[in-house]
C-alpha atoms as one frame of an Amber mdcrd trajectory, in Angstrom:
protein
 -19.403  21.705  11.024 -16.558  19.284  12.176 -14.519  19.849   9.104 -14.884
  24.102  10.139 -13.793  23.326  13.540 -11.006  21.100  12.785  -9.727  23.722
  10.111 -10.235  26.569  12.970  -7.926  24.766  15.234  -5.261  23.881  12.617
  -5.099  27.483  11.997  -4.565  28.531  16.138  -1.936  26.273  16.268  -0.264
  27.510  13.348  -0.329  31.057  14.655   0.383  29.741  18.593   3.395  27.863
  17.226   4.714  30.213  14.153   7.947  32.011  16.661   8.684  28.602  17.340
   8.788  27.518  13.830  10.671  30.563  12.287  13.360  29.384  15.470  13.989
  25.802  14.343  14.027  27.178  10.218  17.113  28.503  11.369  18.431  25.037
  12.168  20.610  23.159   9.847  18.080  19.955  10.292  15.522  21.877   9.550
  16.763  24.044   6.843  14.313  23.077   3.632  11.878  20.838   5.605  10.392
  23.709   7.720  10.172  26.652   5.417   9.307  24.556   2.836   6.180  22.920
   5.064   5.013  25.786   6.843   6.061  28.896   4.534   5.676  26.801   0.717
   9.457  28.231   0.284  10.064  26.631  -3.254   7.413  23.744  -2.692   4.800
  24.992  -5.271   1.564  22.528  -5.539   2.335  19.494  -8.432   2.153  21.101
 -11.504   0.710  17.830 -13.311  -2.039  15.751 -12.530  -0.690  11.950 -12.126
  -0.765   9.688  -9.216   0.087  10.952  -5.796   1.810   9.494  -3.382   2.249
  10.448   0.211   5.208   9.080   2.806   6.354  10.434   5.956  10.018   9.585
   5.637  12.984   7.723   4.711  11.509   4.189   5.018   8.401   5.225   3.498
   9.819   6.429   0.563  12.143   3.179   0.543   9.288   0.880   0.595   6.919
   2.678  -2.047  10.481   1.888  -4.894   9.418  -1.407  -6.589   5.536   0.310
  -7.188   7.335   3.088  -8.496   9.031   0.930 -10.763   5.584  -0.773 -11.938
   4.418   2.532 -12.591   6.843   3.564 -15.085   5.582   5.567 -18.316   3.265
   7.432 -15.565   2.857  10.488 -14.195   3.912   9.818 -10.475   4.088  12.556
  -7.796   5.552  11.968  -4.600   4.862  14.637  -0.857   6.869  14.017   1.812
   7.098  15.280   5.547  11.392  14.530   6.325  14.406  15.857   4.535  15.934
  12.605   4.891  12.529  11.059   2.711  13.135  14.054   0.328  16.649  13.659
  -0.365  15.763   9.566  -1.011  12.940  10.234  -3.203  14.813  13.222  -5.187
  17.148  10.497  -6.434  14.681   8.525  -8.280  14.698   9.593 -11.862  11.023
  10.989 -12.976   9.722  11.623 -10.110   8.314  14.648  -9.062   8.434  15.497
  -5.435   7.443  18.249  -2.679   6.964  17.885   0.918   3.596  18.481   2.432
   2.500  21.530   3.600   0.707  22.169   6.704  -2.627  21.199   6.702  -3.734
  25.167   7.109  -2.070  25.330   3.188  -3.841  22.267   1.804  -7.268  23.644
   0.545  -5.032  26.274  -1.477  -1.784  23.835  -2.170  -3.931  20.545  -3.565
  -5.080  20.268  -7.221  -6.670  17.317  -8.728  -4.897  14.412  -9.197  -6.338
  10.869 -10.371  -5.041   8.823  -7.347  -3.839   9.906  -3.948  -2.320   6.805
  -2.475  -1.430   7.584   1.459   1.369   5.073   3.239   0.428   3.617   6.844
  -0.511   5.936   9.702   0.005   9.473   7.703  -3.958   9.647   8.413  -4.022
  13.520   7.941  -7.435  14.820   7.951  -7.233  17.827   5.264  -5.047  15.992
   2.958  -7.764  13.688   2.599 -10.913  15.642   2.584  -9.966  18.295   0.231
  -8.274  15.941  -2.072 -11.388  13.637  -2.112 -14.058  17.190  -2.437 -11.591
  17.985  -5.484 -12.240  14.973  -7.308  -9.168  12.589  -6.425 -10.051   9.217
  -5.448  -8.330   8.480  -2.472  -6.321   5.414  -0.838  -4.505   3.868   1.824
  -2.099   1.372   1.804   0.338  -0.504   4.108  -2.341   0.078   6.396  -2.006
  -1.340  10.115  -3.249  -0.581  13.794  -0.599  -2.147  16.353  -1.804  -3.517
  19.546  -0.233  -0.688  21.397  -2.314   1.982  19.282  -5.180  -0.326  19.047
  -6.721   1.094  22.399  -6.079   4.670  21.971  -7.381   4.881  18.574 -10.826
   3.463  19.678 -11.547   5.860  22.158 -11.284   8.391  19.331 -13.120   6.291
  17.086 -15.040   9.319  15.778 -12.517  11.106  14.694 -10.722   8.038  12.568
 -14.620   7.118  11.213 -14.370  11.102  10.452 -11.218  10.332   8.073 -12.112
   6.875   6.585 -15.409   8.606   5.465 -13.183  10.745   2.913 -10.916   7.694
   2.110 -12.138   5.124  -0.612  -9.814   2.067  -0.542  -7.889   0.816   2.383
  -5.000  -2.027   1.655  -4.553  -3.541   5.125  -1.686  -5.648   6.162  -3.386
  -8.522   7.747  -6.477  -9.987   8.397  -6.681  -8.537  12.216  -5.352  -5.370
  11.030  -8.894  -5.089   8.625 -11.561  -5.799  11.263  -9.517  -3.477  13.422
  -9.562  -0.732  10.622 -13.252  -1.408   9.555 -13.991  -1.083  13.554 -12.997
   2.357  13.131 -14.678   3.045  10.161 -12.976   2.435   7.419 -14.480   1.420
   4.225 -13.651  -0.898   1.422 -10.768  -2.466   3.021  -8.655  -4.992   1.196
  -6.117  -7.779   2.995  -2.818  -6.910   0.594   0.095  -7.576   2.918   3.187
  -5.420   3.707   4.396  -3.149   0.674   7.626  -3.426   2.386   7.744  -7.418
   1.029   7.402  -6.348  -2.934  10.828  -6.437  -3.646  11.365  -9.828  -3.409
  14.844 -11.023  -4.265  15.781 -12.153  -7.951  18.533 -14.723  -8.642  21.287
 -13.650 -11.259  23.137 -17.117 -11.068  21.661 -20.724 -10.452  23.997 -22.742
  -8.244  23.520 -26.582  -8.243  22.736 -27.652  -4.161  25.709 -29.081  -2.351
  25.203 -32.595  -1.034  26.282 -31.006   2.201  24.163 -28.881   4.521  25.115
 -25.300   3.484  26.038 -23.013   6.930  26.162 -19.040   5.071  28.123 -16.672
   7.302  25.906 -13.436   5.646  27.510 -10.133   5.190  30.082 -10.185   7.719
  31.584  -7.292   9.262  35.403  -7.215  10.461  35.760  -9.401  13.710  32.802
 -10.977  13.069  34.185 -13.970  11.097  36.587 -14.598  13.880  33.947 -14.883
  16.714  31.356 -16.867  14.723  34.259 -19.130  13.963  35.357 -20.141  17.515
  31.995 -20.476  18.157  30.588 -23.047  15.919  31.442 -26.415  14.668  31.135
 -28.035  11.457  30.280 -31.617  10.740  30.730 -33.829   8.668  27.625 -33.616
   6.720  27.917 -29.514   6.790  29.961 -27.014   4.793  30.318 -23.142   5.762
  30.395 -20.273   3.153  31.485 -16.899   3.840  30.385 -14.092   2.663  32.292
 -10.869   3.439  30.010  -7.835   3.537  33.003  -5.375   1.983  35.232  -6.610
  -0.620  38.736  -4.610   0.301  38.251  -7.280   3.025  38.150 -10.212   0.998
  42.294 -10.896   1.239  41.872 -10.641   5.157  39.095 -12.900   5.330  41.057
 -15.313   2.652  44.058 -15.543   5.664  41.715 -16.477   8.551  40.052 -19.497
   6.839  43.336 -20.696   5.729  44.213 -20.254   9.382  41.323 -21.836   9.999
  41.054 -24.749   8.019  44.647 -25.970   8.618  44.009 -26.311  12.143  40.727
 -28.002  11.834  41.703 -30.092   8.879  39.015 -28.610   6.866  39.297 -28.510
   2.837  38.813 -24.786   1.501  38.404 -22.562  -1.882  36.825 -19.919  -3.065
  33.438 -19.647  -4.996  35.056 -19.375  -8.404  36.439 -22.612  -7.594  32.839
 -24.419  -6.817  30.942 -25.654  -3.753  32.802 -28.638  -3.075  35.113 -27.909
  -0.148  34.446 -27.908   4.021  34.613 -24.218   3.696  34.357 -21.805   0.684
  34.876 -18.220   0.813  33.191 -16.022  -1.337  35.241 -13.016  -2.562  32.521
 -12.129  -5.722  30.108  -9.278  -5.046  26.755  -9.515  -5.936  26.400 -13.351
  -5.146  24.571 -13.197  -1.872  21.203 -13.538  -3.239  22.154 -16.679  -5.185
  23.525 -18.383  -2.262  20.545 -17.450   0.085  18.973 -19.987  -2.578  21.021
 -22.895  -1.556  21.813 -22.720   1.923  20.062 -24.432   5.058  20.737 -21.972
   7.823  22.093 -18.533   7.205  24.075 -16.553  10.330  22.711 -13.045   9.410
  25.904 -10.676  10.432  26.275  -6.718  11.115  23.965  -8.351  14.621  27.101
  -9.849  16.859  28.866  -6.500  17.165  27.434  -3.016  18.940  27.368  -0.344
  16.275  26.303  -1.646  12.991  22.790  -2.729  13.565  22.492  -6.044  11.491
  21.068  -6.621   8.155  18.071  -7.295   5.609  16.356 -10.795   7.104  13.927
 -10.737   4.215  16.125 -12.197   1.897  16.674 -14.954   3.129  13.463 -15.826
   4.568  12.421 -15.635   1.385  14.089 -18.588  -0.011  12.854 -20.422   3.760
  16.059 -20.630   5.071  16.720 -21.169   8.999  18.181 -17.647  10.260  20.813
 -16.899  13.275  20.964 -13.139  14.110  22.834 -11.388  16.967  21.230  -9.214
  19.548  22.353  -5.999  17.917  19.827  -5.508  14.673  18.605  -2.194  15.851
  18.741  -0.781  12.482  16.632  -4.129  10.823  13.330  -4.005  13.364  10.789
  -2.985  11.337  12.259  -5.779   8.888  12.557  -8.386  11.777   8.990  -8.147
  12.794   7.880  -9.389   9.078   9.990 -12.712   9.318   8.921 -15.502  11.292
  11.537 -17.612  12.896  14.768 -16.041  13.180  16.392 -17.174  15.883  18.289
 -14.481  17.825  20.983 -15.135  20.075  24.525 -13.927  21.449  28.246 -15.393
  19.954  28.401 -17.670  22.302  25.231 -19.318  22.198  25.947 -20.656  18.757
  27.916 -23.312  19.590  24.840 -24.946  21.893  22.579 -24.006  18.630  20.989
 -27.774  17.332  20.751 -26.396  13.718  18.372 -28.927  13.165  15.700 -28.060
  15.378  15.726 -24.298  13.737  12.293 -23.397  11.975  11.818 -22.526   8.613
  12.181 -18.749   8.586   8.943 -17.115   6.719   7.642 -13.869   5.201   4.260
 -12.458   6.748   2.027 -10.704   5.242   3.487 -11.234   1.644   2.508  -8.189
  -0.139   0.959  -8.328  -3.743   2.250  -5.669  -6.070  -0.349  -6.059  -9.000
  -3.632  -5.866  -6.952  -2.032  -2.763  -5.788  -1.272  -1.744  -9.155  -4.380
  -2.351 -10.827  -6.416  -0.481  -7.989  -4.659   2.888  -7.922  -4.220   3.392
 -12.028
């Protein structure tokens, strides 16, 4: 009876809303998502039965690559809801992608697949039920309620218990996050941690631990180096390393800790050269990684300046190093909230920064890839 209702309603809306709808198709945005969702222009159902996978959007999509990658020699299907998400997932070789219809198109659009694996909150009610009544089994992973949604999602507790009852697996991120979920109904839930820390960082070069501290200046952006430099000071039982974030910089960077060396009596070479010196610059791409390995404290640039929005504080935490990030990591703070410890602070706090009262940074919710794996083959 619930399940007519619910489908009644989808459909009122979809009538109530179509001018609307053929409006915004006309937008450039808009273009292939909406026709594409809402009129199944060129998004015929998956034409093989594999594994499906469902992500709203860009990050989604993002964060599902390294079980993609464990699931080579498989069929692996992949529905999405933004163009942004299908333009990402479209450039992964073998994978088959559409974006998800309405839910008004589902009973008609699904066919059997052996595993439908859902990310996070995409808790749509058709995609679940008609998938499960034609055989699929059904999961969801990445699974989380936030303290914020927490509230609201109890009051409609029987609508979520409604869902779950049509969902077979749940991977939660946390412990609270499973009592919360099983609370609502939820069934066979699983603590599995964030999918978003799978791809854990790999080390292409071994370098032997300076007997100095090791201060990494990470991925700096142009007039970053400069501020960061007249704002810290290096002792004697420290050494800085620089790492540039774009290499047609490297010569400019190369000037300024000459500059700066000779007037703070600092020794200085390049990476090529070894990790001997006061300062080293590193003008080598692809050598961030291996120094996150060996350094105490890494500044984590793209933060100090407005407009860039800061970079990837997973690897480093990784490796447990003590993190520094400026105020402006808009684009990192989904990535942020998974690290403990990162100390965030302006330019000019650095140089009142006791390095050696900095915590450990560390991963939560450490995701693991092979339970995963194993459950949705």
């Amino acid at each position: 009876m619930l399940l007519f209702f619910y489908y009644t309603l989808v459909v009122l809306i979809y009538f109530l809303a179509l001018p609307i709808l053929i409006i915004l198709s006309f937008k450039q945005k808009y273009k292939v998502s909406l026709p594409a969702r809402f009129f199944l222009k060129n998004n015929a159902p998956f034409e093989k039965q594999g594994i499906w996978f469902h992500g709203c959007s860009l990050g989604e999509v993002n964060s599902l690559k390294p079980v993609f990658k464990e699931l080579s020699g498989e069929n692996v299907n992949l529905s999405v809801i933004t163009g942004t998400g299908y333009n990402s997932a479209n450039e992964i070789k073998a994978l088959h992608v559409r974006f998800l219809p309405y839910e008004m198109f589902l009973p008609f659009w699904i066919k059997k697949q052996k595993t439908l694996v859902v990310t996070e909150a995409e808790l749509w009610p058709m995609l679940f039920i008609v998938s499960k009544i034609k055989g699929t089994k059904t999961v969801l992973i990445n699974a989380r309620v936030s303290d914020n949604s927490y509230q609201s999602y109890k009051k409609f507790s029987w609508f979520y218990r409604w869902i779950f009852s049509s969902i077979d697996e749940v991977f939660a991120q946390s412990e609270v996050d499973k009592n919360r979920l099983e609370e609502l109904g939820a069934l066979s839930v699983h603590v599995n941690g964030n999918i978003k820390t799978f791809s854990k960082p790999k080390l292409t070069k071994e370098y032997k631990k300076p007997n100095k501290k090791v201060i990494l200046i990470a991925s700096s952006h142009e007039g970053e180096e400069q501020m960061i430099l007249e704002n810290i000071n290096i002792k004697k039982d420290e050494m800085l390393v620089v790492v540039p974030r774009h290499p047609e910089r490297f010569a400019s960077v190369d000037k300024l800790l000459e500059k700066y060396v000779n007037e703070k009596r600092l020794s200085y070479s390049k990476i090529d050269n070894g990790l001997e010196t006061d300062v080293v610059l590193c003008d080598k791409m692809g050598e961030l990684i291996n120094l996150y390995a060996i350094s105490d404290v890494v500044i984590l640039c793209g933060s100090f300046l407005e407009g860039i929005g800061g970079h990837n504080p997973l690897e480093p935490a990784f490796f447990g190093t003590k993190i520094l990030s400026g105020k402006y990591y808009f684009n990192q703070k989904p990535l942020f909230k998974l690290v403990e410890n990162i100390e965030v602070c302006s330019v000019e706090e650095l140089k009142n920064i006791n390095f050696e009262k900095l915590n450990p940074s560390k991963v939560l919710h450490v995701g693991d890839i092979n339970t995963l794996i194993d459950r949705i083959k």
